[in-house]
C-alpha positions, 0 to 999 in steps of 0.5 A: 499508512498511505496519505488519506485523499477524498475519492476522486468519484466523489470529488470531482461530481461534488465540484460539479455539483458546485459548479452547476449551482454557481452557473444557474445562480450568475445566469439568474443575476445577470438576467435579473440585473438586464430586465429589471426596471429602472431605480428599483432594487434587484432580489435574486427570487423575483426572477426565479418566480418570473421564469422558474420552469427554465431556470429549474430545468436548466439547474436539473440538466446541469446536475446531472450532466456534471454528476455523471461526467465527474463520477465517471472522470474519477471512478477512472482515474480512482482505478488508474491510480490503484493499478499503478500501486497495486500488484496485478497477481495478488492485489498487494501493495507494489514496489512504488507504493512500498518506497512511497509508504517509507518516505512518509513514515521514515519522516514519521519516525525521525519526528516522534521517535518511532521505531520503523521496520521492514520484513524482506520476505521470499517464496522458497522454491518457486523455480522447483514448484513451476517446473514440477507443478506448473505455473499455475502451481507457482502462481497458487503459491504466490496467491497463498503468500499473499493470503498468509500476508493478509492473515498475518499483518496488523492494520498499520502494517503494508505488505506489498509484492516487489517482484517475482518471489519477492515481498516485503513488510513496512512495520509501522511503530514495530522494533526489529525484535517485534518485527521478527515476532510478526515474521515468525507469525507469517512463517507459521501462517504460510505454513498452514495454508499450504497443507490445505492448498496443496494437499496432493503435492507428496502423491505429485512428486518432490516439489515442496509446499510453499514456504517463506524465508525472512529477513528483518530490520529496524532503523537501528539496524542502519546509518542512512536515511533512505529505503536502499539502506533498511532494503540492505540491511533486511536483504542480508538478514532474508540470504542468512536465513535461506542459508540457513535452511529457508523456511524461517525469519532472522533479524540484523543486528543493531548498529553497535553505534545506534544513538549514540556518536557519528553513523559509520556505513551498513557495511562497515557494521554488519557481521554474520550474527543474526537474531533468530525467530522463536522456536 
């Protein structure tokens, strides 16, 4: 999913690595080519035997001084860079991360022809778990919809946290129907977990156990190109499905002009007619 980079930690003491080599090698040359004789020829071991202690020191100290210096320059900004794309609470994908991911699977998609879809996904009754539970009850329940997450999504897929309650799916090479099968399999997993999460919540007082209301939608299911237009078109589908009753995952429909002729607006195209998760 995400553009594959050789870790920082590990490049920048490989430069060094590299750099040092290069240092210890001009500084060689150019103290040969100053001390030696005139009309003879200059091999670069000759004066590697002449002064091989001060040489091999100089080598040793420089290796290790760039070595350590780059593993700790990169292994910081390795961790700088994963703060700025993951979610604090629960270790998923954040939003940036999400709208980068579409960008390039998006350009994917349009290439080859791969269907691309993305799962809108909402914790139901956080506000009722926090004022009856506390939260630190909340915040267990957000951990486990991650963890259901986790259990339920493919390799290729990238579940991320956008906010709050909010979560979210980018299916990668998945039709909304395909999508809707993996939204149900989350629905049924978060659903479990909760039993055994919360066991105590019937002796503790009405608040619910954790359950997820999705939204699912495809490319088909959009005229335009960017993550606001697939974002609107899963976010109508996640509030037909809290309309619903919560606790279960519908798709939109597809355009009903999809590959075929000019693309009219998502709002000119949308109706109340939602596809539902299996039984």
């Amino acid at each position: 999913m995400s553009r594959l980079h050789w870790p920082r930690r590990w490049l920048y003491p490989t430069i060094g690595v590299l750099l040092s080599l290069a240092l210890v090698a001009g500084l060689v040359t150019f103290q040969g080519l100053a001390t030696r004789r005139a009309h003879l020829p200059f091999h670069l071991t000759d004066e590697l035997r002449r002064q091989p202690l001060v040489y091999g020191y100089l080598l040793v100290a420089t290796l290790l001084g760039t070595t350590l210096v780059g593993w700790l320059t990169g292994r910081k900004e390795d961790l700088l860079e994963a703060l700025s794309v993951t979610d604090p609470l629960t270790g998923l994908a954040n939003r940036r991360r999400l709208v980068s991911a579409f960008a390039g699977e998006r350009n994917r998609a349009d290439r080859y022809g791969t269907p691309l879809s993305l799962l809108l996904i909402d914790l139901d009754c956080l506000k009722q778990i926090n004022d009856q539970r506390g939260h630190a009850a909340g915040d267990r329940a957000l951990l486990l919809v991650a963890d259901g997450l986790r259990r339920s999504c493919r390799i290729t897929d990238l579940p991320a946290r956008t906010g709050g309650d909010e979560f979210a799916v980018l299916a990668v090479n998945t039709t909304a129907t395909e999508a809707l099968a993996l939204a149900h399999r989350v629905c049924a997993t978060i659903r479990r977990l909760g039993v055994h999460a919360f066991p105590d919540l019937a002796q503790a007082g009405p608040a619910p156990r954790p359950t997820v209301s999705i939204g699912v939608a495809d490319l088909d299911c959009v005229a335009g190109p960017a993550f606001e237009s697939l974002h609107a078109a899963a976010d109508a589908a996640l509030y037909a499905a809290k309309a619903a009753g919560r606790d279960r995952a519908l798709a939109a429909p597809p355009r009903s002009d999809a590959g075929s002729g000019p693309r009219l607006t998502v709002v000119d195209l949308r109706t109340p007619t939602f596809r539902r998760s299996p039984p």
